[in-house]
C-alpha positions as CSV (number, residue, x, y, z in Angstrom):
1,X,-18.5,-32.0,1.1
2,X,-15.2,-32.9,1.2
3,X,-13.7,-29.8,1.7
4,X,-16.3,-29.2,4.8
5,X,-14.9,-32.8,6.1
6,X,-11.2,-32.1,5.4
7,X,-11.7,-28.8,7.3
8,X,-13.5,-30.7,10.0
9,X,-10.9,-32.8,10.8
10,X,-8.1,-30.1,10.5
11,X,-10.5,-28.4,13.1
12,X,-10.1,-31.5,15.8
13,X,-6.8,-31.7,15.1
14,X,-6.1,-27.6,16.0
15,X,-8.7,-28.0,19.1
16,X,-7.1,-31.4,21.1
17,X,-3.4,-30.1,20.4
18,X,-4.5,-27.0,21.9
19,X,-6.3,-29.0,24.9
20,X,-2.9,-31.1,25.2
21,X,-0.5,-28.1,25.3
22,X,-2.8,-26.3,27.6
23,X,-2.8,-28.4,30.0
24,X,0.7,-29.7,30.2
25,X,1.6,-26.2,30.5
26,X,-0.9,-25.5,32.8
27,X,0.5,-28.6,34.7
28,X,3.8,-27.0,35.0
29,X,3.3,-24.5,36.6
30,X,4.4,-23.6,40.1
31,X,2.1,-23.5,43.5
32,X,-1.4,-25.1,43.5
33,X,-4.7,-23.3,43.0
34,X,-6.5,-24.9,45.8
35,X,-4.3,-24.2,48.4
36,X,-3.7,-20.8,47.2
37,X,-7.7,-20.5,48.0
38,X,-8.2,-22.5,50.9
39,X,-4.6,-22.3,52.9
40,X,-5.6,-19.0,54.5
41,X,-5.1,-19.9,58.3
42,X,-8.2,-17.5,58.5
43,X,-10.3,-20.2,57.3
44,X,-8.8,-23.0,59.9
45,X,-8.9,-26.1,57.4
46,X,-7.3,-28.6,58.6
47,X,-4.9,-30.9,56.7
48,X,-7.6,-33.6,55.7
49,X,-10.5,-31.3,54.9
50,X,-7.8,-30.0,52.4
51,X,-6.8,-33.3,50.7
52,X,-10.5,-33.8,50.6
53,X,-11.1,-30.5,48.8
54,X,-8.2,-31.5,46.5
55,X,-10.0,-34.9,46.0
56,X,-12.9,-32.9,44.9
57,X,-11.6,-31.0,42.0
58,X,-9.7,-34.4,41.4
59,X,-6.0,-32.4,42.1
60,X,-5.0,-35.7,43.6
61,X,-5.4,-37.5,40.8
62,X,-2.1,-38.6,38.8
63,X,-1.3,-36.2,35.9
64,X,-2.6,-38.7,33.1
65,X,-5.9,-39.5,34.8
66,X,-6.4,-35.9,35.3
67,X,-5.7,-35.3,31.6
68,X,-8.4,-37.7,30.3
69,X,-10.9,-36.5,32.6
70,X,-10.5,-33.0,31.5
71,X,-10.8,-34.2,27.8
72,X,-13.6,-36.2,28.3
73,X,-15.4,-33.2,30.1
74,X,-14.2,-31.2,27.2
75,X,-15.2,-33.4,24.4
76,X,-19.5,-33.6,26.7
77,X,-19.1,-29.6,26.7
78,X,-18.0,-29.9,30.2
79,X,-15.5,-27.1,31.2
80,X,-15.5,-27.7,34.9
81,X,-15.5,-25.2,37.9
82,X,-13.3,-22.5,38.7
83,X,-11.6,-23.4,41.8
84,X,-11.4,-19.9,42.7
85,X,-15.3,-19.0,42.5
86,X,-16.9,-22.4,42.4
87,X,-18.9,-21.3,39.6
88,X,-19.1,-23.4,35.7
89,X,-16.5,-22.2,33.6
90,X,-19.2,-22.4,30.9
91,X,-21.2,-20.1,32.9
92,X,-17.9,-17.6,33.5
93,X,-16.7,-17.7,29.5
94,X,-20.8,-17.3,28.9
95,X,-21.2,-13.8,30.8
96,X,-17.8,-12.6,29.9
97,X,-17.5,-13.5,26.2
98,X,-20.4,-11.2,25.3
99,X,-18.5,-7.7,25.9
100,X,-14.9,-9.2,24.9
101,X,-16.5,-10.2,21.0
102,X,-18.1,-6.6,20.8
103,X,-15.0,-4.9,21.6
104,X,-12.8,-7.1,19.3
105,X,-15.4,-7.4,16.5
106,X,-15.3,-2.9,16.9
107,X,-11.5,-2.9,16.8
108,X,-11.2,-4.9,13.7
109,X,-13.8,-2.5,11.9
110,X,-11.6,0.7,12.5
111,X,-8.4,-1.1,12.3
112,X,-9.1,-2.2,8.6
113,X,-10.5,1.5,8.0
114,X,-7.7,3.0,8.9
115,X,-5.8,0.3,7.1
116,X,-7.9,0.8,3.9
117,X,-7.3,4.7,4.1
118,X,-3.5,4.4,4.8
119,X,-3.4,2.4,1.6
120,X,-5.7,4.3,-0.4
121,X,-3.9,7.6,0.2
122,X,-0.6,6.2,-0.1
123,X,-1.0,4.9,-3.7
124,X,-3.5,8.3,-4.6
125,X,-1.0,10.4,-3.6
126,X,0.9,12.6,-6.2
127,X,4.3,13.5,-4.3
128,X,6.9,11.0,-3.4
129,X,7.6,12.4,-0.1
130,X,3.5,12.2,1.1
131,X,3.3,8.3,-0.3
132,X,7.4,7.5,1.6
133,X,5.1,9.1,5.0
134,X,1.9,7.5,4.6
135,X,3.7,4.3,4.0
136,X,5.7,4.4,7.3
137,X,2.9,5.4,9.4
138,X,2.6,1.4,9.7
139,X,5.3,0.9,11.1
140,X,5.1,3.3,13.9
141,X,1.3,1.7,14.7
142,X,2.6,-2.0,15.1
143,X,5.9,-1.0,17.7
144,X,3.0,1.0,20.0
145,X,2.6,-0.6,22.9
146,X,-0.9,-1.6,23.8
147,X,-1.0,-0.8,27.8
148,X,1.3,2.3,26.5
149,X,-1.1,3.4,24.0
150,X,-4.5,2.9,26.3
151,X,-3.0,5.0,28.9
152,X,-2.1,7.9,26.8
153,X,-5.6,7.8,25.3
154,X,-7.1,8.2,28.8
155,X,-4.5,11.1,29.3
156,X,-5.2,13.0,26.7
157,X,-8.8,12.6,25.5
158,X,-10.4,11.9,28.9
159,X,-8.2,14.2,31.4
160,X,-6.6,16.4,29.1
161,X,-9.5,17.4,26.6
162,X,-12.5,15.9,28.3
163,X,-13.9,14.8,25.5
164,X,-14.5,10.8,26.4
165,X,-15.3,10.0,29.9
166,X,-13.8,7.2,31.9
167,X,-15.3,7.2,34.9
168,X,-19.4,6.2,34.8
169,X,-19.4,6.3,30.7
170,X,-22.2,5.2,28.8
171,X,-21.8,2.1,26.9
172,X,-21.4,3.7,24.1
173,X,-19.0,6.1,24.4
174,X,-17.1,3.5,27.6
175,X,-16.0,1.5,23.7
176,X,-14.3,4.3,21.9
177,X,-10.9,4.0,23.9
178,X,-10.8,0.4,24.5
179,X,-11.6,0.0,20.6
180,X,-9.1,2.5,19.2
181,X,-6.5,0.7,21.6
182,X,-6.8,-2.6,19.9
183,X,-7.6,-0.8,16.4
184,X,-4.0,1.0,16.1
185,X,-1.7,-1.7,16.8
186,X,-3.7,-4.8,14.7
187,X,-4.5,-2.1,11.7
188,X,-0.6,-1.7,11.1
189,X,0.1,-5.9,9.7
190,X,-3.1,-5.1,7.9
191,X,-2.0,-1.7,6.2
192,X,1.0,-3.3,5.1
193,X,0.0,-6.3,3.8
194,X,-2.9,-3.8,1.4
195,X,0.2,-2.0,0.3
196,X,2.2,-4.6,-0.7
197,X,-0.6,-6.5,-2.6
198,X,-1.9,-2.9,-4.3
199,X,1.5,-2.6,-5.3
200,X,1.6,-6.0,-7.0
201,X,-1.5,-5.7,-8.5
202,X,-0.7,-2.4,-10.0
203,X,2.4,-3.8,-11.8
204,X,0.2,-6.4,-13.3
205,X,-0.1,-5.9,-17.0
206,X,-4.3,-5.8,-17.2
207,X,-4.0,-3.0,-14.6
208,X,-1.6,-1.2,-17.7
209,X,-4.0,-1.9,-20.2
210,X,-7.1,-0.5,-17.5
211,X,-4.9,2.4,-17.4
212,X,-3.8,3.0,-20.9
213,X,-7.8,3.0,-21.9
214,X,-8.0,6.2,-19.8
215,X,-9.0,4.8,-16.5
216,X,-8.7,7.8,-13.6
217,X,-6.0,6.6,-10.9
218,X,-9.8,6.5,-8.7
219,X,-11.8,4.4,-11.1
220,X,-8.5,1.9,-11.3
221,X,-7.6,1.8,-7.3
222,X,-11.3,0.6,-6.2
223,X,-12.9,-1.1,-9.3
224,X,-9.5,-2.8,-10.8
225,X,-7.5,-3.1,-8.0
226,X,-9.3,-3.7,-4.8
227,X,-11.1,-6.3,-5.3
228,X,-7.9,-8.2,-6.5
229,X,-5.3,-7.1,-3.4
230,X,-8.6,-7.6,-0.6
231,X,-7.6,-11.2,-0.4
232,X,-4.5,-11.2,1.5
233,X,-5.9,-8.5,3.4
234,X,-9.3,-10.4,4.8
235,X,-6.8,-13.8,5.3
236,X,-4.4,-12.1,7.5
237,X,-7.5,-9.8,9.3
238,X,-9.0,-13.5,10.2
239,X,-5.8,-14.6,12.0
240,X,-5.6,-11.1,13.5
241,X,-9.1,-10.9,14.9
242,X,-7.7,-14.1,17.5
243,X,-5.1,-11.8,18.6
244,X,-7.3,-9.3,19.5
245,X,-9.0,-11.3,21.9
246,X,-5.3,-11.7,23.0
247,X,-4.3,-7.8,23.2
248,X,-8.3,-7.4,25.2
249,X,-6.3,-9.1,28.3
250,X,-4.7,-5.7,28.0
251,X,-6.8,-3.7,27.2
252,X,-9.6,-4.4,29.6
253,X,-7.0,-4.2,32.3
254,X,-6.4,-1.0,31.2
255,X,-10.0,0.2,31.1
256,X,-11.5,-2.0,33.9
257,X,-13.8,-3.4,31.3
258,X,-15.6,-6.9,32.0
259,X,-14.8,-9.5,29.7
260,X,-12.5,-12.9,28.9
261,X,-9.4,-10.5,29.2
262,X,-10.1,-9.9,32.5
263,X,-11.1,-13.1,33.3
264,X,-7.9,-14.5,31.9
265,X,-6.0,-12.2,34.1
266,X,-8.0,-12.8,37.4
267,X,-7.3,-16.9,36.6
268,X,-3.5,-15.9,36.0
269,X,-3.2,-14.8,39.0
270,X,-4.9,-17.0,41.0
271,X,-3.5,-20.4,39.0
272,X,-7.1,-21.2,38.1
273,X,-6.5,-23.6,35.9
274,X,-10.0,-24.8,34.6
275,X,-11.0,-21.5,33.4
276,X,-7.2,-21.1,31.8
277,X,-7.8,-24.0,29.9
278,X,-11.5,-22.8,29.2
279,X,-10.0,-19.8,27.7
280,X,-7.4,-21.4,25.6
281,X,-10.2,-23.8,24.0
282,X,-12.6,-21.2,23.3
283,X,-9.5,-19.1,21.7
284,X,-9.0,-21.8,19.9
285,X,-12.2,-22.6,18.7
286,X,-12.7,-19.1,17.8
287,X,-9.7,-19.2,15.5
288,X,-11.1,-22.3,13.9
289,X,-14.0,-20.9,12.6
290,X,-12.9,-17.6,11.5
291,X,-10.4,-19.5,9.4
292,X,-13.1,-22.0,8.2
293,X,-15.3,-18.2,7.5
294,X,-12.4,-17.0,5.3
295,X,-12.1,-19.9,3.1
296,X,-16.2,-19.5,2.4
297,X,-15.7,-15.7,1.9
298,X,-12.0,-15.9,-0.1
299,X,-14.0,-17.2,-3.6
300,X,-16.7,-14.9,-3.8
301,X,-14.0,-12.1,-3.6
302,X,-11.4,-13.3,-5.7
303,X,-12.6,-15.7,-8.5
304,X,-9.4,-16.7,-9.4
305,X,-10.4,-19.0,-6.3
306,X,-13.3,-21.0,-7.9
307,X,-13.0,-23.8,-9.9
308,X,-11.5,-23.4,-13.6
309,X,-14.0,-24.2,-15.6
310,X,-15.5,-20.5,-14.0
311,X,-12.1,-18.8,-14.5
312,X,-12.5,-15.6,-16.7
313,X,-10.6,-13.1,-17.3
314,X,-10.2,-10.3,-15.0
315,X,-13.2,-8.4,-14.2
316,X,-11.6,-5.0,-14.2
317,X,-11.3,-5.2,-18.0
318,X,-15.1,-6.2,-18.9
319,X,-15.8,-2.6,-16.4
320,X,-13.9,-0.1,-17.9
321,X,-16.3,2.7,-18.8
322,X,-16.2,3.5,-22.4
């Protein structure tokens, strides 16, 4: 109980910082939302109908009354209304979160697969010069560019070869370029991190001992040593899943898929600030409870993680087959 209250409270604490740096941000910024929408000389508002408009979304209000109405609304799950549309940012972030979690929840499937079988191979492999290449393949994942990468996935597999249509897709295939174009970049972190930890577990001497019994190198990578190196692995894959939300601004961009990343853009662009800060929470939030998700998962991996008294001794020297 107390761990579910600490967490609790680290949890308000990550959510109103988030809420206060949002918005003084936000505040900075140059121009005004409002009048971007309703100056058009098209529309012939006159001066007043304009301050009463601004009165409205309560843009005339001074900064710190502005900032404790948004919290309050915030804290009664009030988001406001979009100043560009009119419409609930709860009902915006409702209809475009849908698509965004699908294609982020895919991405981080394949990018730990191909994590997991960059690491696997790499510490299978027999020749120095085949592990030194697997091992850099990393590297050349994380400095891809995302907009870079989703563009010359559409050249080659849609124009070139054919094989994945872009234009009037099925849902089904519409996901497998916007999912390997957040999968490449976020798997690289990922496939180092598994590298470096199987590398420290192998050097650890119960890993010898696994070996010296007559353990194949299979039989010790994924009953002796994966359970052991997963850890770091599924910590660092909850902070990445938030960034993924992040790189889907790009990505859908790219693909002209519905979703928060679009959303986010169309709100950049037109200073919306209500559905900025919308976004930001609900980043936030999501972050939150993956992080609150990992720390329920981390014990039933690892059980160096439970309490003493249920400390053993490694598990990959009670399952060595005989």
């Amino acid at each position: 109980m107390s761990f579910v209250l600490r967490r609790a409270g680290q949890a308000a604490i990550v959510l109103i910082a988030a809420f206060t740096a949002t918005f003084f941000l936000l505040q900075l910024l140059p121009g005004d939302a409002i009048l971007i929408k309703f100056s058009d000389p098209s529309l012939g508002l006159s001066p007043d109908q304009l301050d009463s408009i601004r009165a409205t979304y309560g843009a005339d209000l001074p900064w710190w009354q502005q900032y404790l109405h948004a919290g309050r609304g915030f804290l009664a799950g009030d988001f406001g209304y979009s100043t560009q549309f009119g419409t609930p940012v709860l009902t915006m972030l409702g209809e475009a979160l849908p698509s965004t979690l699908l294609l982020a929840f895919l991405g981080l499937v394949v990018a730990l697969v191909i994590a997991v079988l960059v690491a696997g191979l790499s510490s299978l492999a027999r020749f120095a010069w085949l592990r030194d290449g697997l091992r850099q393949i990393p590297g050349l994942f994380v400095a891809v560019p995302v907009f870079w990468l989703g563009i010359l996935l559409i050249q080659v597999f849609s124009f070139g070869l054919g094989w994945v249509p872009i234009v009037g897709a099925d849902p089904a295939s519409g996901l497998v370029l916007p999912v390997l174009t957040l999968a490449v970049p976020i798997s690289a972190p990922l496939a180092q991190v598994l590298v470096r930890s199987i590398d420290q577990v192998q050097a650890q001497p119960f890993i010898t001992v696994v070996r010296a019994k007559g353990a194949p190198p299979i039989w010790v990578l994924t009953r002796s040593v994966a359970r052991n190196a997963a850890v770091p692995t599924l910590t660092i894959a909850g902070v990445l899943f938030g960034e993924l939300v992040g790189g889907a601004v790009v990505t859908e961009t790219v693909f002209g898929r519905t979703g928060v990343g679009r959303l986010t853009e169309q709100a950049v662009a037109n200073q919306d600030i209500p559905v900025l800060q919308g976004v930001v929470l609900l980043s936030a939030l999501g972050f939150v409870l993956i992080s609150f998700a990992v720390d329920l998962v981390t014990p039933l991996i690892d059980p160096r993680q439970r309490s003493v008294a249920r400390a053993t001794a490694p598990r990959a020297l009670q399952e060595i087959p005989a």
